[in-house]
FIKOLZA-1660 file (N, C-alpha, C; in steps of 0.1 Angstrom, whole numbers, plus 5000, padded with zeros to 4 digits):
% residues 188
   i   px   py   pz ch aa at
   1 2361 1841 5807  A  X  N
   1 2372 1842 5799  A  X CA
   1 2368 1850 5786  A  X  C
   2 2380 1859 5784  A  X  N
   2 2375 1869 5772  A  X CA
   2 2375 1858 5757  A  X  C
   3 2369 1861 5745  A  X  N
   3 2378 1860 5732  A  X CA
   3 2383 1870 5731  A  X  C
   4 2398 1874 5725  A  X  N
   4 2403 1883 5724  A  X CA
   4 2402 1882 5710  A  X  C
   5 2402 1875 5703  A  X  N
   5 2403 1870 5688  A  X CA
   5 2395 1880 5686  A  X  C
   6 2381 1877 5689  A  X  N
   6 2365 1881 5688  A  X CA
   6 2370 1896 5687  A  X  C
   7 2370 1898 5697  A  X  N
   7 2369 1918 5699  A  X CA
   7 2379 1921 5693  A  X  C
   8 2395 1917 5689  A  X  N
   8 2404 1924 5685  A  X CA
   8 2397 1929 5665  A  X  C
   9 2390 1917 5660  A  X  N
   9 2382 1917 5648  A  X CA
   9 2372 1930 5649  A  X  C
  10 2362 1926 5660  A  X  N
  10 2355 1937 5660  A  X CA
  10 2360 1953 5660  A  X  C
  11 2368 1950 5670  A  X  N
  11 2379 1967 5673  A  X CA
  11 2386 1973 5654  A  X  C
  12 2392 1962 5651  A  X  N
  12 2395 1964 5639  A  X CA
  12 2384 1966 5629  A  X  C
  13 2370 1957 5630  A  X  N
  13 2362 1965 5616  A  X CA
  13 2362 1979 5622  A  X  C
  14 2356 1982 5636  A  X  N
  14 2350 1998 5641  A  X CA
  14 2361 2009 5636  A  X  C
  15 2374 2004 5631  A  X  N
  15 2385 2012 5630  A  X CA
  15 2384 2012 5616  A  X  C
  16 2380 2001 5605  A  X  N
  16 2380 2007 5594  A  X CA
  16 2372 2011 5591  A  X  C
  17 2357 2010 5603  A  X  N
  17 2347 2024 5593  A  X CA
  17 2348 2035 5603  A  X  C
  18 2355 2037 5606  A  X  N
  18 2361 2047 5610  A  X CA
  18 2368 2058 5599  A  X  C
  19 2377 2049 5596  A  X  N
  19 2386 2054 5582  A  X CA
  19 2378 2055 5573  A  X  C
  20 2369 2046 5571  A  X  N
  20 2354 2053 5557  A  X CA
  20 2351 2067 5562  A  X  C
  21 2343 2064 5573  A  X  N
  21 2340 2081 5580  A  X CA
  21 2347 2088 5574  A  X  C
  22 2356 2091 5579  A  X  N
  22 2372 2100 5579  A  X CA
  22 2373 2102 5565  A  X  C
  23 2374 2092 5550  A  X  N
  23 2376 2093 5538  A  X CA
  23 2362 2100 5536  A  X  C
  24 2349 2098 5540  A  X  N
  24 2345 2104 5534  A  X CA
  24 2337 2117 5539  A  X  C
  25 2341 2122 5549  A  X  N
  25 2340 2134 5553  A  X CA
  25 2355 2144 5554  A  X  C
  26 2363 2138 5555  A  X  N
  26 2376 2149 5547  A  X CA
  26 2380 2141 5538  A  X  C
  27 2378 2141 5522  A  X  N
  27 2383 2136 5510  A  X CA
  27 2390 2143 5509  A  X  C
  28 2402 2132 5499  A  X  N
  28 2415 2137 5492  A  X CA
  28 2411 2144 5485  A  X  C
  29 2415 2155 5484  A  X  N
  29 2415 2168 5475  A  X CA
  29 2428 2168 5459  A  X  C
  30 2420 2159 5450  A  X  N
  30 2434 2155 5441  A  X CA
  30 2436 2165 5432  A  X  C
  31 2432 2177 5430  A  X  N
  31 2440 2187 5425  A  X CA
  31 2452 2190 5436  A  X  C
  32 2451 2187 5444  A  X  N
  32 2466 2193 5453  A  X CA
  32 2466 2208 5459  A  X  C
  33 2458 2212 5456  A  X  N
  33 2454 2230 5462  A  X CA
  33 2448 2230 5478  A  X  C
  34 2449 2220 5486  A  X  N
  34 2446 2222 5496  A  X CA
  34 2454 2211 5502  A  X  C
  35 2457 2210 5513  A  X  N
  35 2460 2199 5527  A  X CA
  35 2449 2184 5527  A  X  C
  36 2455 2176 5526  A  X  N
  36 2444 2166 5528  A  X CA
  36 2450 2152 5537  A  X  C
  37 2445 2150 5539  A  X  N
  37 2452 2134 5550  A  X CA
  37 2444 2123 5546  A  X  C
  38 2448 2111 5548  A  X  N
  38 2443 2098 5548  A  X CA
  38 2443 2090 5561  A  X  C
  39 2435 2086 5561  A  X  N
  39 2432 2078 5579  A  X CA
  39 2435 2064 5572  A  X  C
  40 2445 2062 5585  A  X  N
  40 2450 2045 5583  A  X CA
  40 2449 2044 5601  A  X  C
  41 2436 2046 5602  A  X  N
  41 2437 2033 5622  A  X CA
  41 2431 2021 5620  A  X  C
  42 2427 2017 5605  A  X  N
  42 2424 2002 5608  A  X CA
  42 2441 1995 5608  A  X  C
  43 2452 2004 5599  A  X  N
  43 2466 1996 5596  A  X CA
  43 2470 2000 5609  A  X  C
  44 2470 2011 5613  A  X  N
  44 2479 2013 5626  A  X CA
  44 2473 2003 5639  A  X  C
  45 2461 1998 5640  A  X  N
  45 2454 1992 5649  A  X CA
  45 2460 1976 5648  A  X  C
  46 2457 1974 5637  A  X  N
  46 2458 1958 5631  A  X CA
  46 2471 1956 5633  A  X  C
  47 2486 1968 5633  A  X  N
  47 2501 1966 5632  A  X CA
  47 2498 1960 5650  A  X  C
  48 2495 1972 5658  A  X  N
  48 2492 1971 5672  A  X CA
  48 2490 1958 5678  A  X  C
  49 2474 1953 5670  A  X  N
  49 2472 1941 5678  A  X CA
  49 2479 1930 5675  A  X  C
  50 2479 1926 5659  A  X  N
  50 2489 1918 5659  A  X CA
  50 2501 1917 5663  A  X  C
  51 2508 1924 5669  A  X  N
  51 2518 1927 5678  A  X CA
  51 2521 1916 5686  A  X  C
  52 2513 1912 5692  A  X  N
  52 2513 1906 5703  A  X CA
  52 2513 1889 5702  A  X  C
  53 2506 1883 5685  A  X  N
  53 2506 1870 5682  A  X CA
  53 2515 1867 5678  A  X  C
  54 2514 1849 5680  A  X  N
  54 2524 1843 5675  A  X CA
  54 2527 1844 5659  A  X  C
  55 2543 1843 5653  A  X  N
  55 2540 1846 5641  A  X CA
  55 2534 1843 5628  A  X  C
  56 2532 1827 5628  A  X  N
  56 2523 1827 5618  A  X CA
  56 2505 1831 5619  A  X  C
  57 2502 1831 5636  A  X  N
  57 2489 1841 5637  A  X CA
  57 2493 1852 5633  A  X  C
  58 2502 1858 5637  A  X  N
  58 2502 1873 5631  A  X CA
  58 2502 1878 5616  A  X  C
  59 2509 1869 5610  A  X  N
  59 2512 1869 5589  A  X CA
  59 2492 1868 5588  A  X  C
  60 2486 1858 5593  A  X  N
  60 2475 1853 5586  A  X CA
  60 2466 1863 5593  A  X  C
  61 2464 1869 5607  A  X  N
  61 2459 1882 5611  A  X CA
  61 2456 1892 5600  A  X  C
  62 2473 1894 5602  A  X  N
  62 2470 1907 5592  A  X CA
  62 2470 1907 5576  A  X  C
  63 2467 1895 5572  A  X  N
  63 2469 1894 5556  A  X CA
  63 2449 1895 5553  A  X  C
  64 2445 1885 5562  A  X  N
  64 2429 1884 5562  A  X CA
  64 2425 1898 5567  A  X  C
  65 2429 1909 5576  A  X  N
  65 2421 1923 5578  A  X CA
  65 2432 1926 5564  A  X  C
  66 2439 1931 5560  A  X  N
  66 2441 1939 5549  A  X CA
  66 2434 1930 5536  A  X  C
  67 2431 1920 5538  A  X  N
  67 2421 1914 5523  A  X CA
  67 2405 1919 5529  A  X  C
  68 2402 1921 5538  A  X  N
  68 2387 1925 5546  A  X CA
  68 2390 1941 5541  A  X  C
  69 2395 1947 5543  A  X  N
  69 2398 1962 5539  A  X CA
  69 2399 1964 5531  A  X  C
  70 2402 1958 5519  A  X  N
  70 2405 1963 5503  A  X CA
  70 2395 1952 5502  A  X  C
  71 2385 1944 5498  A  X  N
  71 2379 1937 5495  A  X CA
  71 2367 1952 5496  A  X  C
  72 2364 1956 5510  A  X  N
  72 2349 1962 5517  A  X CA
  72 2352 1975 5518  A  X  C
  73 2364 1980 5519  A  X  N
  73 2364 1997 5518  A  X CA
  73 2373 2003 5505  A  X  C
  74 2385 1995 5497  A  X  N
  74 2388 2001 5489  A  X CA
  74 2387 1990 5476  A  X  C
  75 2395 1992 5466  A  X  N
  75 2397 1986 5450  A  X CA
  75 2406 1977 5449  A  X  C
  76 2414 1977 5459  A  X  N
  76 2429 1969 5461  A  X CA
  76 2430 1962 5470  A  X  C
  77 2420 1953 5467  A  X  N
  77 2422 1943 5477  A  X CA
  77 2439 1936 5480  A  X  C
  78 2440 1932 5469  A  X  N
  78 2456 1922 5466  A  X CA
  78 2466 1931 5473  A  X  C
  79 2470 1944 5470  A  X  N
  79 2482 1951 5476  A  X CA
  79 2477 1954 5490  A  X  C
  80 2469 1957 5496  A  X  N
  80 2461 1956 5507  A  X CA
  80 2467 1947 5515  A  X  C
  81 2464 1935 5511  A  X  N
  81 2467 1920 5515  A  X CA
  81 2479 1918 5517  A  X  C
  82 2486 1925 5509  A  X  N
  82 2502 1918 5509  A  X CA
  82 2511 1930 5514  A  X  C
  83 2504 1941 5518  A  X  N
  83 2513 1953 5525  A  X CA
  83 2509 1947 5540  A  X  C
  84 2492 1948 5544  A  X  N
  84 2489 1944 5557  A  X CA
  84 2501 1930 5563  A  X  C
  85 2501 1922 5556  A  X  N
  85 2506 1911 5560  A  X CA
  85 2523 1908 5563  A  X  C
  86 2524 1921 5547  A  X  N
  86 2539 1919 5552  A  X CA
  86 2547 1931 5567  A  X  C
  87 2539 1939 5564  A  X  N
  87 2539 1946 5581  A  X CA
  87 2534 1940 5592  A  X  C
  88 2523 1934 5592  A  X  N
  88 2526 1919 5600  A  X CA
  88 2536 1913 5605  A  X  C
  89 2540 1904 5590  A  X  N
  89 2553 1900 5598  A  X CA
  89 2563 1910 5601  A  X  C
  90 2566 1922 5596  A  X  N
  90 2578 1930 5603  A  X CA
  90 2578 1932 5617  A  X  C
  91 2566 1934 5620  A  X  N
  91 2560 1935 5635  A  X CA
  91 2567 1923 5643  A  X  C
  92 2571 1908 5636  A  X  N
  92 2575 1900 5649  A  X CA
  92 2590 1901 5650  A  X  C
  93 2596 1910 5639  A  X  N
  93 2611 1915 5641  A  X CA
  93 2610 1917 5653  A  X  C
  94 2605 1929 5658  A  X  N
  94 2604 1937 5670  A  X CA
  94 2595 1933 5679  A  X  C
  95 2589 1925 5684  A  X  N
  95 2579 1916 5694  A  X CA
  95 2584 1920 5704  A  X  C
  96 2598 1913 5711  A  X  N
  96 2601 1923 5720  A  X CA
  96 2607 1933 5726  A  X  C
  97 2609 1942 5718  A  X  N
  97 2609 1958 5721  A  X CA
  97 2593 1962 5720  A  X  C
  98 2584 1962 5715  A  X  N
  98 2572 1963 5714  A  X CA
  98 2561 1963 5726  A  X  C
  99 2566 1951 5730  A  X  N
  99 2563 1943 5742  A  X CA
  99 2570 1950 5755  A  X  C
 100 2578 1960 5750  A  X  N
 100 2587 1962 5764  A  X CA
 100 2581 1983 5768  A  X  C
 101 2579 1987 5756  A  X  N
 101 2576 2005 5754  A  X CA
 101 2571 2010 5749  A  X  C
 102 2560 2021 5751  A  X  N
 102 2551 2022 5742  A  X CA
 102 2553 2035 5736  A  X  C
 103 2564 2037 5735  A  X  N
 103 2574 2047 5731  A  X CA
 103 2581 2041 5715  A  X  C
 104 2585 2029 5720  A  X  N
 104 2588 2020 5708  A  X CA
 104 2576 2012 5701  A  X  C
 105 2566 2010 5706  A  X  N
 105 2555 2005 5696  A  X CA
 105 2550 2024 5690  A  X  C
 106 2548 2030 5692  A  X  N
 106 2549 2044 5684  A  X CA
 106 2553 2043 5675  A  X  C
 107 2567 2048 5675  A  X  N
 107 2576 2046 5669  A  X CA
 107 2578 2038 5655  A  X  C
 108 2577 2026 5659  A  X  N
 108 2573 2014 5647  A  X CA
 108 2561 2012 5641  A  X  C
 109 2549 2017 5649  A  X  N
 109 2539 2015 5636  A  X CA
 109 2539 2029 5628  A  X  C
 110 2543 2038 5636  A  X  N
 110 2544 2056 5627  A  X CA
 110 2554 2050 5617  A  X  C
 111 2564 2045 5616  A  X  N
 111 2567 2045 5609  A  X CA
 111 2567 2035 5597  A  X  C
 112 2563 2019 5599  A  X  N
 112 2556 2013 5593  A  X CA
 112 2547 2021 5581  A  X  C
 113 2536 2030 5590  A  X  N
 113 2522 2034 5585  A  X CA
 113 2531 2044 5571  A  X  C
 114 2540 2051 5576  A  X  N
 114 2549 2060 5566  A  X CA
 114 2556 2051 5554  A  X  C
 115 2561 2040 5562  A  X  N
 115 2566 2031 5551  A  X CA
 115 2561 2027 5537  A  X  C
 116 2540 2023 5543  A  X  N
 116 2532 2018 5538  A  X CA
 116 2528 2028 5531  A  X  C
 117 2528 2039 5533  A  X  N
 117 2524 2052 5520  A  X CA
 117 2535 2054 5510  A  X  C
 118 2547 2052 5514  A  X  N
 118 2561 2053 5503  A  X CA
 118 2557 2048 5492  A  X  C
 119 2558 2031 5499  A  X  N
 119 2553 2016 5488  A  X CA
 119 2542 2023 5480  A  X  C
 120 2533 2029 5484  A  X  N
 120 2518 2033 5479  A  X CA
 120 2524 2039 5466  A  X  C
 121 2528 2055 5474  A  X  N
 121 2532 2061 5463  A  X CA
 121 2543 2059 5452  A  X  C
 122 2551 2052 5457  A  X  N
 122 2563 2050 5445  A  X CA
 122 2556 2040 5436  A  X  C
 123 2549 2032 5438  A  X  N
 123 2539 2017 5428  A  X CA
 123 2535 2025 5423  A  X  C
 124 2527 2040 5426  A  X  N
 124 2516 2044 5417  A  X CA
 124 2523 2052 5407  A  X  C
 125 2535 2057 5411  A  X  N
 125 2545 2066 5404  A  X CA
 125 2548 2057 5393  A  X  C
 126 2553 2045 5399  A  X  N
 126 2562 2038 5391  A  X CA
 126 2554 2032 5377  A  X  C
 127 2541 2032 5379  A  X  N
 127 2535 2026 5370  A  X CA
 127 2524 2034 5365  A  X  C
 128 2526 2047 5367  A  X  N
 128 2523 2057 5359  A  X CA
 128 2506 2063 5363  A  X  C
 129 2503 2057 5376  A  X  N
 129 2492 2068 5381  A  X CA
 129 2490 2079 5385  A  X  C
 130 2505 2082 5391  A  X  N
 130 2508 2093 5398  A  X CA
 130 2514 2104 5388  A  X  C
 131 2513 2115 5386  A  X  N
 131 2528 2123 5379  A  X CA
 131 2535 2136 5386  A  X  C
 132 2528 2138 5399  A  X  N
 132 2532 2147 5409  A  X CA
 132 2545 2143 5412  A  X  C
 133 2553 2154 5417  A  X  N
 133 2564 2151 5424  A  X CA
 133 2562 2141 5438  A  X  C
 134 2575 2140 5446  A  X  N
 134 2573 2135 5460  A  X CA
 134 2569 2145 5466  A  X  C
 135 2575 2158 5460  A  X  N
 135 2577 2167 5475  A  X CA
 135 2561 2175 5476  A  X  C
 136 2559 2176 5462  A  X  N
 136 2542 2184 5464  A  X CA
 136 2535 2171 5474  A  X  C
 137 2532 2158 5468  A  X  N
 137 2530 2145 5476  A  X CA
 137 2529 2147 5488  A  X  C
 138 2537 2151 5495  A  X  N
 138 2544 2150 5507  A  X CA
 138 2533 2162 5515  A  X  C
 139 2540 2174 5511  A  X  N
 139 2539 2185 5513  A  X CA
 139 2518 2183 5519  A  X  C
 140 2513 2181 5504  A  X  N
 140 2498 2184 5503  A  X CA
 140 2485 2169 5511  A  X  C
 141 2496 2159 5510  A  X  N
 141 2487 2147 5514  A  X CA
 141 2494 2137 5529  A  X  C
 142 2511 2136 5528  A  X  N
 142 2512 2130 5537  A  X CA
 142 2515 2136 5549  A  X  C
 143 2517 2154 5547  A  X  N
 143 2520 2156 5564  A  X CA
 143 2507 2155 5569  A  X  C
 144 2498 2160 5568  A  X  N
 144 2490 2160 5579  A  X CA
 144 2486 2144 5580  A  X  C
 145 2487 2137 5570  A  X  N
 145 2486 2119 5569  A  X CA
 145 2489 2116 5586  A  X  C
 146 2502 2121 5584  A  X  N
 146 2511 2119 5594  A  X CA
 146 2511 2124 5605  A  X  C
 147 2505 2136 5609  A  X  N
 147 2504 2144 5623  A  X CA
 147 2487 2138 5627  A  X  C
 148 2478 2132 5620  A  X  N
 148 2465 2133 5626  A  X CA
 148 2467 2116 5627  A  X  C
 149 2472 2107 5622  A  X  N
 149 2481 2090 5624  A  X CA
 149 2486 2090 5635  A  X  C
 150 2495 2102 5642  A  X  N
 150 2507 2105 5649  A  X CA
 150 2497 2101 5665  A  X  C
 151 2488 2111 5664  A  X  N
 151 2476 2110 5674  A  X CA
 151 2469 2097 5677  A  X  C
 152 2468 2093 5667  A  X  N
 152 2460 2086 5667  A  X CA
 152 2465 2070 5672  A  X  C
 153 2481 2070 5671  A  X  N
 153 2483 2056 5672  A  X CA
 153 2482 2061 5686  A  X  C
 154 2486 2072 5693  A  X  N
 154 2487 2074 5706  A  X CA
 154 2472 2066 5715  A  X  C
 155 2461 2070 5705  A  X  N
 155 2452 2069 5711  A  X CA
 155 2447 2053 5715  A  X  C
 156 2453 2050 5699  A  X  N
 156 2450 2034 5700  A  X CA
 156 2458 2026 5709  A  X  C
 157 2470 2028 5715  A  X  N
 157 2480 2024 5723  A  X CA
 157 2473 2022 5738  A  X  C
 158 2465 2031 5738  A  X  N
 158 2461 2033 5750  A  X CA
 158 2451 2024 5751  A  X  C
 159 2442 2029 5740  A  X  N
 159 2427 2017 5742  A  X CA
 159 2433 2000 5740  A  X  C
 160 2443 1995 5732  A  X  N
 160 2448 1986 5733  A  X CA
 160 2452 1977 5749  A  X  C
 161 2459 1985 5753  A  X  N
 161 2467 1983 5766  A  X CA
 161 2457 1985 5774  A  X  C
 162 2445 1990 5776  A  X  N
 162 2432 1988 5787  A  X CA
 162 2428 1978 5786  A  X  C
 163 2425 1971 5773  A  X  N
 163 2416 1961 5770  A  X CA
 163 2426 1949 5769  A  X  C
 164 2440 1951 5769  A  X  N
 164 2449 1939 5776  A  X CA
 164 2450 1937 5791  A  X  C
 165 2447 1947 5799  A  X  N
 165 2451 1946 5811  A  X CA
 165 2433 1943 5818  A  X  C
 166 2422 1952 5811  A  X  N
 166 2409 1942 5815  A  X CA
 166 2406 1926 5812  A  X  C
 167 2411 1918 5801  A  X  N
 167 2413 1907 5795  A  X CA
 167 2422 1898 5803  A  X  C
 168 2430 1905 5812  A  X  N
 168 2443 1899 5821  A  X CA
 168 2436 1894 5834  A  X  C
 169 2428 1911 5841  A  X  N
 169 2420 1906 5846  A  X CA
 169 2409 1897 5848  A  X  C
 170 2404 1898 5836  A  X  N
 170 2392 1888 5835  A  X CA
 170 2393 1871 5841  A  X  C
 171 2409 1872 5830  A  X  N
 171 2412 1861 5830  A  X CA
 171 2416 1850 5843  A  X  C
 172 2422 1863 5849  A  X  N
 172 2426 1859 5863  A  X CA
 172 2414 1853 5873  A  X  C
 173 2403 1866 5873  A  X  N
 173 2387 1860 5879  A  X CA
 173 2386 1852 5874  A  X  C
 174 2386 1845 5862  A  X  N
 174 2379 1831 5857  A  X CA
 174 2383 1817 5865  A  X  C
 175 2399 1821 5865  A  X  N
 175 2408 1806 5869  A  X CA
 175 2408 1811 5884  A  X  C
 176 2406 1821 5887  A  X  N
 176 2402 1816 5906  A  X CA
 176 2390 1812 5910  A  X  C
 177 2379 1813 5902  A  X  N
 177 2364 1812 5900  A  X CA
 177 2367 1796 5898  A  X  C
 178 2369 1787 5889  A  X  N
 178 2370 1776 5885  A  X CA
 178 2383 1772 5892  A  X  C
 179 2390 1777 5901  A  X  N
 179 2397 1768 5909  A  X CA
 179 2390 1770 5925  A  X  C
 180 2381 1777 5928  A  X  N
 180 2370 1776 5937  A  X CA
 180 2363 1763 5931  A  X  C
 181 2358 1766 5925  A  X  N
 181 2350 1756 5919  A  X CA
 181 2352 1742 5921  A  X  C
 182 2363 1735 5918  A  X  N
 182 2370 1724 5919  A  X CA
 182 2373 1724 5934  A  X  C
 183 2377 1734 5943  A  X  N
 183 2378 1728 5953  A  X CA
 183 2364 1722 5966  A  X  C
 184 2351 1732 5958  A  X  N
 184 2337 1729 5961  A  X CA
 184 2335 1713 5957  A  X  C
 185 2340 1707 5945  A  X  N
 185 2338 1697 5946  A  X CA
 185 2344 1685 5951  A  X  C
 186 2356 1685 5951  A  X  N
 186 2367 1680 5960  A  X CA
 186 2360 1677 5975  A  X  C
 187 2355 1690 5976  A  X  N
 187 2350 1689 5994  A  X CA
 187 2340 1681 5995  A  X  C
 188 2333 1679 5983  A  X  N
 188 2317 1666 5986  A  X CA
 188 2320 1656 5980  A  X  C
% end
């Protein structure tokens, strides 16, 4: 019998130092003179797996990886925490459409992940970190944000759904294994 608990955690740290990687081998370029992206597959991953739990596992899922994430890779732990979690729970709006196309789990965390940089940028605007427009914003940090994210949930969708359908299996060898088992002893 798998833990799925176990590996979904693990899959999720390897995805946020992944995104260290990523941050720190293509840095934001904050003069704005060049293209630059931000890697979110520990948010796209964490939207993914919690997908699938019940909802108050899924609120406390994803509140504890976005406090693991801003605690160990960025400064903001708290907004971390409370963007992860509340895209969490948006995720059980849609549980089952989610559950039904992976056309529509796309769909919803791309745009989540988009949501989640809005929130970003308008808070930093609003409170006076930022003084760029949206559209330079846009233009210089979040397209490619969004076309190399775009890929990427694709990829995670995939490795997700293998390791649900190996975990299905597993599961299945286990409980005919242990209902062998029981009937081994039944017999003596």
């Amino acid at each position: 019998m798998i833990n799925k608990e176990r590996y979904s955690f693990i899959f999720l740290l390897i995805l946020a130092l992944l995104d260290q990687i990523n941050a720190s081998l293509f840095s934001v370029d904050f003069t704005y003179s060049s293209l630059s992206f931000v890697s979110h597959l520990c948010f796209c991953g964490c939207m993914l797996v919690v997908s699938h739990e019940k909802s108050l596992n899924r609120l406390l899922y994803a509140c504890l990886c976005g406090l693991c994430v801003g605690m160990f890779f960025t400064s903001n732990w708290f907004i971390k925490m409370i963007l992860f979690g509340f895209f969490g729970w948006v995720t059980g709006l849609f549980k089952n459409a989610m559950e039904q196309d992976h056309w529509v789990q796309f769909a919803l965390v791309f745009l989540m992940m988009f949501m989640n940089d809005l929130i970003c940028f308008f808070g930093a605007k609003l409170f006076g970190y930022l003084t760029m427009s949206f559209v330079k914003w846009f233009i210089h940090v979040e397209a490619l944000t969004l076309i190399f994210n775009g890929v990427a949930i694709f990829v995670l969708i995939y490795i997700i759904t293998v390791f649900n359908r190996y975990a299905t299996i597993k599961d299945i060898r286990y409980k005919r294994m242990e209902k062998l088992h029981m009937q081994n002893i039944r017999r003596k």
